[in-house]
MMTF fields as JSON, N, C-alpha, C and O atoms, coordinates in Angstrom:
{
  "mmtfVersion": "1.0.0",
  "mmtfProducer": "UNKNOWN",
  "numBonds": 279,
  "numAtoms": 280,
  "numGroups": 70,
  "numChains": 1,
  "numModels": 1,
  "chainsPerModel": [1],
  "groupsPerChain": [70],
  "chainIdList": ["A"],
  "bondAtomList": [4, 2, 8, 6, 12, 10, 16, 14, 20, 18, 24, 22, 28, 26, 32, 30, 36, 34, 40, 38, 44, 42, 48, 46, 52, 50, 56, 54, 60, 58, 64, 62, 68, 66, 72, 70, 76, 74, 80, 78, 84, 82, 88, 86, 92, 90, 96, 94, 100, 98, 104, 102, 108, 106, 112, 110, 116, 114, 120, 118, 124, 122, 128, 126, 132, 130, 136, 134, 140, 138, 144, 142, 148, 146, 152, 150, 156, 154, 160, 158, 164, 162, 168, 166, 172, 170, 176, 174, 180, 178, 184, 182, 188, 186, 192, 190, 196, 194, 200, 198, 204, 202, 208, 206, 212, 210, 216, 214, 220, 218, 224, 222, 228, 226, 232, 230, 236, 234, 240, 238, 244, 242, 248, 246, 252, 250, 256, 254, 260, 258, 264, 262, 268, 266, 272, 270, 276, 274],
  "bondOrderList": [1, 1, 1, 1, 1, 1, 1, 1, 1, 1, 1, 1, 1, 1, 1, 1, 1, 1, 1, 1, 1, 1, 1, 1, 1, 1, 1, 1, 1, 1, 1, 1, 1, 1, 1, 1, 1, 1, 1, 1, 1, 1, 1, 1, 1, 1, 1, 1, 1, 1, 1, 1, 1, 1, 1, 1, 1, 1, 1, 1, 1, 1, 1, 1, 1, 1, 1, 1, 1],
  "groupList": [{"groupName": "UNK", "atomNameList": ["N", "CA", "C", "O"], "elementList": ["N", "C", "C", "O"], "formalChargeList": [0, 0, 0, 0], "bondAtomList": [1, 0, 2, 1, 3, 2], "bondOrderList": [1, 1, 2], "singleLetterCode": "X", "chemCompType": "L-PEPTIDE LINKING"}],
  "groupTypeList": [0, 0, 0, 0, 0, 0, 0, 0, 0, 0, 0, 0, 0, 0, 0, 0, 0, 0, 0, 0, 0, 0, 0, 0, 0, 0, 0, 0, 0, 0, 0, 0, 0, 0, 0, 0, 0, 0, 0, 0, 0, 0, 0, 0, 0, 0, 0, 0, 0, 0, 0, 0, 0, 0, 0, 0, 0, 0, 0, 0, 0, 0, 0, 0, 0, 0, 0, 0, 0, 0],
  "groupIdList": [1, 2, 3, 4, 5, 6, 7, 8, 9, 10, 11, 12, 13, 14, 15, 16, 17, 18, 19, 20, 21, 22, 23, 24, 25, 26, 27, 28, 29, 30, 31, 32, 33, 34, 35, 36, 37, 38, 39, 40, 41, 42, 43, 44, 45, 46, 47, 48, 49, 50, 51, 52, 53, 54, 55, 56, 57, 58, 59, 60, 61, 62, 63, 64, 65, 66, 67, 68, 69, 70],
  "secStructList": [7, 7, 7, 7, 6, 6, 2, 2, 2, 2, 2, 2, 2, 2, 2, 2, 2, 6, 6, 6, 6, 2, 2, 2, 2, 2, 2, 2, 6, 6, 6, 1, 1, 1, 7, 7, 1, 1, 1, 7, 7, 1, 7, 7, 3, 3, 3, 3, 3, 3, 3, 3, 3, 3, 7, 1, 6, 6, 7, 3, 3, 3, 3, 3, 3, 3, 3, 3, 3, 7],
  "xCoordList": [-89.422, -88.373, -88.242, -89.24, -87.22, -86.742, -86.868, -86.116, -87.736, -88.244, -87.101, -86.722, -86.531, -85.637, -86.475, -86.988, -86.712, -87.558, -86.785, -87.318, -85.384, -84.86, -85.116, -85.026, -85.527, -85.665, -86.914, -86.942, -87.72, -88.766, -88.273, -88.8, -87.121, -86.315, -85.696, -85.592, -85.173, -83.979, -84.526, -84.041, -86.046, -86.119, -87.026, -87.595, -87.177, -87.684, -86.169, -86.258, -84.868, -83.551, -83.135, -82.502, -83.464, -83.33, -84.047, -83.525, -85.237, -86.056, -85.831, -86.351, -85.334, -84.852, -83.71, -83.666, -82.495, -81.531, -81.606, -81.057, -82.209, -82.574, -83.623, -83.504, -84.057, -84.876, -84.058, -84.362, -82.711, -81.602, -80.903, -80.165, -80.552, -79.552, -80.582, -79.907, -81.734, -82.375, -82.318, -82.407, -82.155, -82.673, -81.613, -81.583, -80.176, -78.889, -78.544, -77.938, -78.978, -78.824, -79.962, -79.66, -80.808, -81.395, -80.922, -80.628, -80.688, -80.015, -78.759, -78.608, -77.797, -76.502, -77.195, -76.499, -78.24, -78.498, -78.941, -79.209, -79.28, -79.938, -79.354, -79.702, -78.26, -76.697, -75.737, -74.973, -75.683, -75.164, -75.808, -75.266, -77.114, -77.856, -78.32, -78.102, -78.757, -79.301, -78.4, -79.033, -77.219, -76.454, -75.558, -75.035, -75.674, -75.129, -73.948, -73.17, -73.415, -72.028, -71.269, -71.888, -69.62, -69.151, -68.708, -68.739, -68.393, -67.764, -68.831, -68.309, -69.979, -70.668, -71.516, -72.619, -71.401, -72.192, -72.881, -72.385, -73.972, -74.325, -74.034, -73.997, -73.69, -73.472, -72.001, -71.507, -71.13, -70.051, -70.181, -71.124, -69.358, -69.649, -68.289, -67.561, -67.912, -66.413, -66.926, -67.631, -66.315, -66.079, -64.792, -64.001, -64.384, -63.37, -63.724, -64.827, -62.582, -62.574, -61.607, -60.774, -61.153, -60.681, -60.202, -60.74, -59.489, -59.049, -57.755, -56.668, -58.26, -57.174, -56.984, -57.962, -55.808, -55.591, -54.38, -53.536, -54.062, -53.039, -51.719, -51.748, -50.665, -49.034, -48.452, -48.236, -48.06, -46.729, -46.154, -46.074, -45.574, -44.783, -45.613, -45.038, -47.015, -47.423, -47.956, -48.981, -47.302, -48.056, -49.585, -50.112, -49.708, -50.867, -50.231, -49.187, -51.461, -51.159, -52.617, -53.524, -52.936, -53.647, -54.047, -53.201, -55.031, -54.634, -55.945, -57.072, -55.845, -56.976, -57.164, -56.17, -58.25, -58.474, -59.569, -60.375, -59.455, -60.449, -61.064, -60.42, -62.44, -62.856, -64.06, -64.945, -63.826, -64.521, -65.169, -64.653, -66.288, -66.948, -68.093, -68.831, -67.873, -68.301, -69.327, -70.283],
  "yCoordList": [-1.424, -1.309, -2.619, -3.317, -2.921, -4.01, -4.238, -3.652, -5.003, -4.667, -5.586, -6.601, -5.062, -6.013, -6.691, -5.943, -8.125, -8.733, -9.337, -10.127, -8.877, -9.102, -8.122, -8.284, -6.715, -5.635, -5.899, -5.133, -6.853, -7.331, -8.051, -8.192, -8.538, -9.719, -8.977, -9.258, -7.682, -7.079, -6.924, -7.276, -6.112, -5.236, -6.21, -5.73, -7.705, -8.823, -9.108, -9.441, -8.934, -9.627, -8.34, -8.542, -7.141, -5.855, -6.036, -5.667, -6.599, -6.92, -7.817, -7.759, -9.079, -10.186, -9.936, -10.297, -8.978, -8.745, -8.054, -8.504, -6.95, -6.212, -6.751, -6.118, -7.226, -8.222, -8.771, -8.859, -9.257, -9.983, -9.836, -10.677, -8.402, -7.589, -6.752, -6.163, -6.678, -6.185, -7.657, -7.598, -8.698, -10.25, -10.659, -11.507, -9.492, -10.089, -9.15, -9.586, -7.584, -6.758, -7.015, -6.968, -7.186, -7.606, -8.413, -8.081, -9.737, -10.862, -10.47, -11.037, -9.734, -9.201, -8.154, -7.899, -7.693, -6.313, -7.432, -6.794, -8.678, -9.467, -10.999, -12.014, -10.626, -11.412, -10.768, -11.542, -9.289, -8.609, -8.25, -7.41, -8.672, -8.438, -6.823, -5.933, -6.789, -5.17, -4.301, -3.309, -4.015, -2.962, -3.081, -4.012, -1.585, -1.496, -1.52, -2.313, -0.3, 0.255, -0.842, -1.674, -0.864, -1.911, -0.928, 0.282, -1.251, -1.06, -0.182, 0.87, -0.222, 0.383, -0.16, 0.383, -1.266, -1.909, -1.733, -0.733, -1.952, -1.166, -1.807, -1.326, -3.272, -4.219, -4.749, -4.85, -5.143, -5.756, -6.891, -6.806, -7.874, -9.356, -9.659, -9.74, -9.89, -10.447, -11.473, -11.332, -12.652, -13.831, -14.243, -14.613, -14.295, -15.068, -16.572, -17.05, -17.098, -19.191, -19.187, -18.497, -19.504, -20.159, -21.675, -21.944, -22.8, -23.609, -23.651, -23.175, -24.59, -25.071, -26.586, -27.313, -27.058, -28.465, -28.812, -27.931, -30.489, -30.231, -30.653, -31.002, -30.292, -30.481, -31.142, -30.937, -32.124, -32.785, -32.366, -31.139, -33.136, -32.952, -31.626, -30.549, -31.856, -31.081, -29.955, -29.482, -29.525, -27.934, -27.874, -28.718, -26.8, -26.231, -25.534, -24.893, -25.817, -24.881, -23.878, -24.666, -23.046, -22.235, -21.883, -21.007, -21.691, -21.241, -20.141, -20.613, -19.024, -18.359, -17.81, -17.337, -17.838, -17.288, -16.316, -16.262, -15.315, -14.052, -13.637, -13.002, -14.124, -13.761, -12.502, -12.489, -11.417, -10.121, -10.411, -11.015, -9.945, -9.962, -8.68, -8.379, -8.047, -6.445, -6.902, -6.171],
  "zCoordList": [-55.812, -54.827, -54.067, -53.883, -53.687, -52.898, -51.149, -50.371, -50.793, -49.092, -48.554, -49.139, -47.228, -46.798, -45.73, -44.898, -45.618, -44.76, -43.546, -42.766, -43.429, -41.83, -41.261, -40.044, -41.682, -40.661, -39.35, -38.386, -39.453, -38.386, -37.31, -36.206, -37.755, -36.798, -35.775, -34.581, -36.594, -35.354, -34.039, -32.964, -34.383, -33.109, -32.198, -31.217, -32.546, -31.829, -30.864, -29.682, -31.526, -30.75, -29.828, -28.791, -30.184, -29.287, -27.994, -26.941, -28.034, -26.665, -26.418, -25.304, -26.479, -26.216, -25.155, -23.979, -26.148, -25.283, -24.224, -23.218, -24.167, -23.38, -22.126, -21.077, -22.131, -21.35, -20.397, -19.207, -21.034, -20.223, -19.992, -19.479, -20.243, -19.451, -18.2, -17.355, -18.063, -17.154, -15.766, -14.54, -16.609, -15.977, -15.202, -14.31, -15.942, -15.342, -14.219, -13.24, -14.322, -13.423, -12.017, -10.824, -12.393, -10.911, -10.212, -9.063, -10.66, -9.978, -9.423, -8.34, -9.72, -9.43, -8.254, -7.272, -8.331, -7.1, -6.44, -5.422, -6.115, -4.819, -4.694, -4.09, -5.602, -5.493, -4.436, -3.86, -4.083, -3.376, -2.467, -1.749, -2.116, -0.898, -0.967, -0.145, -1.744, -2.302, -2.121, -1.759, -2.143, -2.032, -3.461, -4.073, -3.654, -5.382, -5.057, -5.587, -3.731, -3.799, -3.06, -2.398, -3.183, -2.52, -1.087, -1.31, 0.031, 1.354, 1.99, 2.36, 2.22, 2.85, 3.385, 3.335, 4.018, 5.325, 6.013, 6.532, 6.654, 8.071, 8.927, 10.06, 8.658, 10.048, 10.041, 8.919, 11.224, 11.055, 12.147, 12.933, 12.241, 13.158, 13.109, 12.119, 14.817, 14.698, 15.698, 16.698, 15.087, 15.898, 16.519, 15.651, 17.542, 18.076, 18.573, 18.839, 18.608, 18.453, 19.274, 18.687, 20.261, 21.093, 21.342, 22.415, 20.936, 21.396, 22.064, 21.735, 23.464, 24.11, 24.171, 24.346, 24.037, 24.026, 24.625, 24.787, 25.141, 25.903, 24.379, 23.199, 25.525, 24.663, 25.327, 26.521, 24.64, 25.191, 26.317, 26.369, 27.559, 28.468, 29.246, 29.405, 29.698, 30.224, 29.949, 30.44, 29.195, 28.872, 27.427, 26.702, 27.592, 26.971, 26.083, 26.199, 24.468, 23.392, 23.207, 22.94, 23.233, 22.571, 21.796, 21.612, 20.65, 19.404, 19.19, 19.344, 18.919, 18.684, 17.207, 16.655, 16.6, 15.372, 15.533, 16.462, 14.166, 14.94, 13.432, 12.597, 13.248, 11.766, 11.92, 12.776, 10.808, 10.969, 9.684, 8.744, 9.736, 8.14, 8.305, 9.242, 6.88, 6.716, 6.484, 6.224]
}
C-alpha cells in the first residue's frame, strides 16, 4: 500500500495556525482595553477648552470646544 508522507505536516500547520489565531485574539482583547463588547464603558470624561482672544476694533472672540470620550 501506498503511505502518504504529507499527512505529518498538516497537523504541525493546524497548531501553528491555531496558535495565531489565539495570538491574534488576545492582542485585540488588550487592544480594546479588556472589553469584548463595544458601548459599555464604565467611565466617561468631558473636557471643555476655552479660548479668549482679542478682535479687531476692540472686541473679543471666544471660541469653545467640548470633547467627550466613552
Amino acid at each position: 500500500m501506498a503511505e502518504n508522507s504529507n499527512s505529518g505536516g498538516i497537523g504541525g500547520l493546524y497548531f501553528i495556525v491555531g496558535g495565531l489565531v489565539v495570538v491574534a485574539g488576545i492582542g485585540f482583547f488588550l487592544y480594546n482595553g479588556g472589553h469584548l463588547g463595544g458601548g459599555h464603558s464604565s467611565s466617561t470624561t468631558t473636557e471643555k477648552t476655552s479660548v479668549t482672544a482679542p478682535a479687531p476694533a476692540g472686541s473679543t472672540t471666544t471660541t469653545t470646544t467640548e470633547k467627550t470620550t466613552h
